[in-house]
C-alpha positions in Angstrom: -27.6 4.6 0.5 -26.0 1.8 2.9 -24.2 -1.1 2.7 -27.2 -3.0 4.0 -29.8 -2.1 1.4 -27.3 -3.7 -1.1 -27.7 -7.8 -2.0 -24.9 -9.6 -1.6 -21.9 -9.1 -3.7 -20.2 -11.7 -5.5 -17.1 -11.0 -8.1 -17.0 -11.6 -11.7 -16.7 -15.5 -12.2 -16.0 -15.5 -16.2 -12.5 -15.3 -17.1 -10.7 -12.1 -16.9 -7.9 -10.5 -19.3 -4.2 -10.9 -18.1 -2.7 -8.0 -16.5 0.4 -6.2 -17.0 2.4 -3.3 -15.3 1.7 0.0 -16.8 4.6 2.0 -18.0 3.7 5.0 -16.6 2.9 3.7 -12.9 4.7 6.0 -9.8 5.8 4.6 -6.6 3.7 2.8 -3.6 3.6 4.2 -0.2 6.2 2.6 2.0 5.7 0.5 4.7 5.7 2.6 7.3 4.0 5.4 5.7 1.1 2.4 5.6 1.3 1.6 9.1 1.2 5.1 10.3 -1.7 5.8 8.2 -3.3 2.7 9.7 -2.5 3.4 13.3 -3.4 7.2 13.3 -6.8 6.4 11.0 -7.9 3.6 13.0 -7.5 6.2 16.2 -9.7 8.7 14.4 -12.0 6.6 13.0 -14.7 7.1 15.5 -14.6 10.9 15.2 -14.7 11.3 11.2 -18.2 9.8 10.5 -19.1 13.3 8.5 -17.3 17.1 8.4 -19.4 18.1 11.4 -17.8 15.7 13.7 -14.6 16.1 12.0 -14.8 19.6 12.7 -15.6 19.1 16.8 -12.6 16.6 17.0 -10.2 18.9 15.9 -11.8 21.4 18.0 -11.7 19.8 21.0 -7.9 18.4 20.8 -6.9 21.9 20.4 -9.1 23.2 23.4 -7.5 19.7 25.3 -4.1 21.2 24.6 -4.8 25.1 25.5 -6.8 23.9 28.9 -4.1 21.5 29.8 -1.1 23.3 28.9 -1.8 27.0 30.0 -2.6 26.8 33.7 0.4 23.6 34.2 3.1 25.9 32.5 1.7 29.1 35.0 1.3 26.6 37.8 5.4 25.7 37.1 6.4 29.2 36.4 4.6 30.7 39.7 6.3 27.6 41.1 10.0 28.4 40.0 9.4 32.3 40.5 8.7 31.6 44.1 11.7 29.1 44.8 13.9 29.7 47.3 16.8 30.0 44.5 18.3 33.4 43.6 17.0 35.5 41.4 18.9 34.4 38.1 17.8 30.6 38.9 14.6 31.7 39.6 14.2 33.7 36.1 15.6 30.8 34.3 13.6 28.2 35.6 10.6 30.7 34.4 11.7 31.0 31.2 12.8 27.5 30.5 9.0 26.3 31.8 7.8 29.1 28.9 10.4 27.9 25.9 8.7 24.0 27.0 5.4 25.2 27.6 5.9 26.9 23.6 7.2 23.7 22.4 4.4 21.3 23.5 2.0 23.7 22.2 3.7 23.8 18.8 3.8 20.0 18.9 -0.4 20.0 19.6 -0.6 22.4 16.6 1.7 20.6 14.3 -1.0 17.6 15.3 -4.2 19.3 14.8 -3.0 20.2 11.4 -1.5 16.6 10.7 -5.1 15.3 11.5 -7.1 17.8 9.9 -5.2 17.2 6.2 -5.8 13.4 7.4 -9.4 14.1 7.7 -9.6 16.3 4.4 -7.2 14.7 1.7 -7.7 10.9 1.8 -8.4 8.9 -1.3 -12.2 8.2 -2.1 -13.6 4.6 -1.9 -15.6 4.5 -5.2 -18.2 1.7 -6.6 -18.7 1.9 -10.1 -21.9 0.7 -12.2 -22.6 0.3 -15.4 -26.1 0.7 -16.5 -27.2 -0.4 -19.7 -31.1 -0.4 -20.8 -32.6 -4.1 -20.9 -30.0 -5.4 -19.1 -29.4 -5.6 -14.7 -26.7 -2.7 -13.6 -23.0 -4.2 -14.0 -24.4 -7.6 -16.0 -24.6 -6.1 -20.1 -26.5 -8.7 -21.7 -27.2 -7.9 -25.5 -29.5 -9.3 -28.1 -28.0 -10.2 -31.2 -27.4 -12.0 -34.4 -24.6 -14.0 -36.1 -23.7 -12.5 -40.0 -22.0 -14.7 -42.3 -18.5 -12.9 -41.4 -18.5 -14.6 -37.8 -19.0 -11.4 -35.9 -22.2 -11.5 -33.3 -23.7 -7.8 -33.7 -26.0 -6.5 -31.2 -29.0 -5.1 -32.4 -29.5 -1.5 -32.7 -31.8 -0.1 -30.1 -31.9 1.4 -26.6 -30.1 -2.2 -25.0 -26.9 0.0 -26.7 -27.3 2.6 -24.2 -25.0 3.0 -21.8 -24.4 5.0 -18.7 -21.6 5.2 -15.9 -22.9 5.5 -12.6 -20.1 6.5 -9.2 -21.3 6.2 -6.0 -18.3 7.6 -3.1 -19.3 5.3 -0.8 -16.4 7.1 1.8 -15.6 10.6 3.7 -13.3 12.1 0.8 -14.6 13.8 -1.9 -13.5 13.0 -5.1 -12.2 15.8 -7.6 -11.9 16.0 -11.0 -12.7 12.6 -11.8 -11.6 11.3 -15.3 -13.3 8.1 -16.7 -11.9 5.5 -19.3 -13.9 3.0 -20.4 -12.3 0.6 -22.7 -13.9 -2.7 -24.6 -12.6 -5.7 -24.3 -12.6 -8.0 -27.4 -15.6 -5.5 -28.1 -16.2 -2.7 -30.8 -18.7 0.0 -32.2 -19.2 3.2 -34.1 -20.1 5.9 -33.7 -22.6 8.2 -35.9 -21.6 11.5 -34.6 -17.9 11.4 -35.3 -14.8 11.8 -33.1 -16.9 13.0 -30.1 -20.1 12.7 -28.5 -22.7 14.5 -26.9 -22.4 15.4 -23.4 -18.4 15.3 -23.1 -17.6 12.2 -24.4 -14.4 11.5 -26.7 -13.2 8.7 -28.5 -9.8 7.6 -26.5 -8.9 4.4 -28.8 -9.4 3.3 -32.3 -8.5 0.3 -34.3 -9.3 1.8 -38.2 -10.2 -2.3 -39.2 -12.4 -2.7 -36.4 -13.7 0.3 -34.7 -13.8 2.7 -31.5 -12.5 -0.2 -28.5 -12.4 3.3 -25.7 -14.0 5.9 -24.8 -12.8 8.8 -22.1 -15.1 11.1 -20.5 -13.3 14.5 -17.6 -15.3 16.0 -15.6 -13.3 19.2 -15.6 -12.1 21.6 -12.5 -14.5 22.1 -10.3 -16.5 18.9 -10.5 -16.8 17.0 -7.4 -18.2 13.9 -5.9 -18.9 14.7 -2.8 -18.6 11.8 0.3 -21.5 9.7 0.3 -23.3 10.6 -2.7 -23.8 9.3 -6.0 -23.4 10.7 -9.6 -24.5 10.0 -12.8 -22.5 10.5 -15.9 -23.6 11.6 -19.0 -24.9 8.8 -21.1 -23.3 7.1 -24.6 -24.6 4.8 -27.4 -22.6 2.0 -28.1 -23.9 2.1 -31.9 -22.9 -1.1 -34.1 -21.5 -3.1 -31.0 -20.1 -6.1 -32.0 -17.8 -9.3 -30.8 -15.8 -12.0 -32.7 -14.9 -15.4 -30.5 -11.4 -15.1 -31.7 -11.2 -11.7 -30.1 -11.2 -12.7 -26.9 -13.8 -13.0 -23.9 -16.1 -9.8 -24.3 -16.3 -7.3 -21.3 -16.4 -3.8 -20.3 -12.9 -2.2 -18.1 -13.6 0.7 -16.4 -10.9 2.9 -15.2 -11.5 6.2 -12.2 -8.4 8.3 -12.4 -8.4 11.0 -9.9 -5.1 13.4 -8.4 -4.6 10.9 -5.9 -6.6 7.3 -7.3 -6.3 5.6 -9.9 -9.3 2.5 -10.2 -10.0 -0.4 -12.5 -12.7 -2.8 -12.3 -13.5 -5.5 -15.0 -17.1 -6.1 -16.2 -18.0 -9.5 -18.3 -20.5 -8.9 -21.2 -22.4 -11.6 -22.8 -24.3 -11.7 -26.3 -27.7 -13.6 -27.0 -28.2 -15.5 -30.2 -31.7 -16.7 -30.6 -31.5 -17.9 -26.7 -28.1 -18.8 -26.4 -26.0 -17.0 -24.3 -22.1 -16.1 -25.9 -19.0 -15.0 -24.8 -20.7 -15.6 -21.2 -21.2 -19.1 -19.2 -25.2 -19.0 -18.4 -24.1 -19.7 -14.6 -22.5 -16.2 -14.7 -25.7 -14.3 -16.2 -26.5 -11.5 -13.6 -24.0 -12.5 -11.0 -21.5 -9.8 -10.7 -22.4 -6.9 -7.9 -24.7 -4.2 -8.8 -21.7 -2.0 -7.1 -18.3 -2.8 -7.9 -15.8 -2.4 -5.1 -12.2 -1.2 -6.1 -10.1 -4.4 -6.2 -8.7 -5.5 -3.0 -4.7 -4.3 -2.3 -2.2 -6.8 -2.7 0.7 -6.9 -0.1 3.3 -8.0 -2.3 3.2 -6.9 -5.3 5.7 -4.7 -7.9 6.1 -1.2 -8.2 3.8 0.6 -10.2 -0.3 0.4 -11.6 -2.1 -2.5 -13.7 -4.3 -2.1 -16.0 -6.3 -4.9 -17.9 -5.4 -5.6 -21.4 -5.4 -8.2 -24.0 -2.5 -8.3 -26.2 -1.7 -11.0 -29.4 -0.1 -14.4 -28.4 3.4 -13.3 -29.7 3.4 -10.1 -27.3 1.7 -12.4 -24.6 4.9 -15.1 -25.2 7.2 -11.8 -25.2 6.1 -10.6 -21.7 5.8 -14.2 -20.2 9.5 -14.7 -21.0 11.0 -11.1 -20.3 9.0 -11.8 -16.6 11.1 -14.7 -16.3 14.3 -13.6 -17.2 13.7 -10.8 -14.6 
């Protein structure tokens, strides 16, 4: 699939939940571990289009370095053994031209290998869908109705099932993925208890309200592999329902790999007898059938953000502890 066959993408427009620094986030890259990875990957980036030419790039920088190197370091060597020195210079100048002619090699080696773990253990680009029946990939619209309690329920039927879709859309494959999705101001039952078919497991739970995440690990061995797309196991999002005072409704899904951790934000909308809740009509079916990951910020603290909605007091609490810092 290319980039081309894909309409234009345009990001979510409705309003988003605030975000706040995970806990448990580790340490960015510095700046010049950056910069080197951006020199040395825009150098190679002509010669790591798949694993084939990978493979002859490596191959021919090492062949570069053994045709290069060999006949120079005897060309020197005959040179310094046929000098008009004695024979102790002579036998130095030979062995210093070998201990050199080692030393560059080593350094070609040490590159090969720096390249080929370049080439091998970079982090996956990954565009996430979700797919839920009735409604356009990454744009959940559900039909529903309004009780007496205030809470808009969607109806039960297939428009409550759900699927994850990841396409790597890069050169790295991606291992072991784990997926989290969570509901935002959004939540449902579940019939079949504290898991559900095909690997899925309830993550969070609110006993008032119901299941607001769900987690889903693919396990050792599972693999996205560069350029390919894979389909998740599906779930049912039984008794899905949304109060206004919640907050704005919407799906956050979250990739975590050994090296990658993702989030992307999806708005959800409910329809009551032909009017659109919880989502601005502009918005309806806006938001990219492919999510990218969010772009990098330059300046920005140490550590990972998640999206979350916490209660006005805890909102106040961070607000002021961020300015006091």
């Amino acid at each position: 699939m290319a980039d081309a066959q894909l309409p234009p993408e345009r990001l979510p427009t409705a309003p988003k939940p605030p975000q706040y620094p995970h806990p448990g986030g580790g340490p960015q890259p510095g700046r010049l571990t950056r910069w080197l990875n951006g020199l040395l990957g825009r150098w190679i980036k002509p010669w790591r289009g798949d694993a084939v030419s990978r493979r002859r790039f490596l191959l021919r920088i090492g062949a570069a370095a053994i045709v290069v190197i060999v006949p120079v370091s005897a060309i020197l060597t005959a040179l310094a053994l046929t000098s008009r020195a004695n024979t102790t210079d002579r036998l130095t100048a030979a062995g210093d031209v070998l201990v050199g002619a080692t030393l560059v090699l080593g350094f070609a080696a040490a590159l090969v290998t720096l390249l080929a773990f370049m080439t091998t253990a970079g982090a996956p680009n990954l565009r996430v869908q979700l797919a839920c029946e009735y409604s356009k990939p990454n744009n959940p619209i559900f039909q529903a109705d309004r009780p007496d309690n205030g809470a808009v329920r969607a109806g039960q039927s297939k428009q409550l099932s759900g699927r994850i879709v990841i396409w790597n859309d890069s050169y790295y494959p991606a291992r072991e993925p784990r997926v989290i999705v969570r509901l935002n101001a959004m939540a449902f039952t579940s019939g079949t208890g504290a898991r559900f078919p095909d690997g899925w497991a309830v993550l969070d739970v609110i006993s008032t309200i119901g299941i607001t995440a769900i987690e889903w690990e693919g396990g050792p061995g599972y693999l996205i592999h560069p350029g390919s797309v894979r389909r998740l196991p599906g779930f049912y999002l039984g008794n899905l329902r949304w109060k206004e005072e919640w907050g704005d409704p919407g799906f956050i899904i979250e990739i975590l790999l050994d090296n990658l951790r993702q989030v992307v934000y999806l708005p959800a909308g409910f329809e009551v007898n032909g009017k659109l809740l919880g989502l601005e009509e502009k918005d309806r079916g806006t938001v990219a059938p492919w999510m990218r990951p969010p772009p990098e910020k330059r300046k920005r603290r140490r550590g990972v953000f998640v999206y979350t909605e916490l209660p006005d007091h805890e909102q106040e609490k961070q607000a002021s502890s961020g300015a006091d810092g």
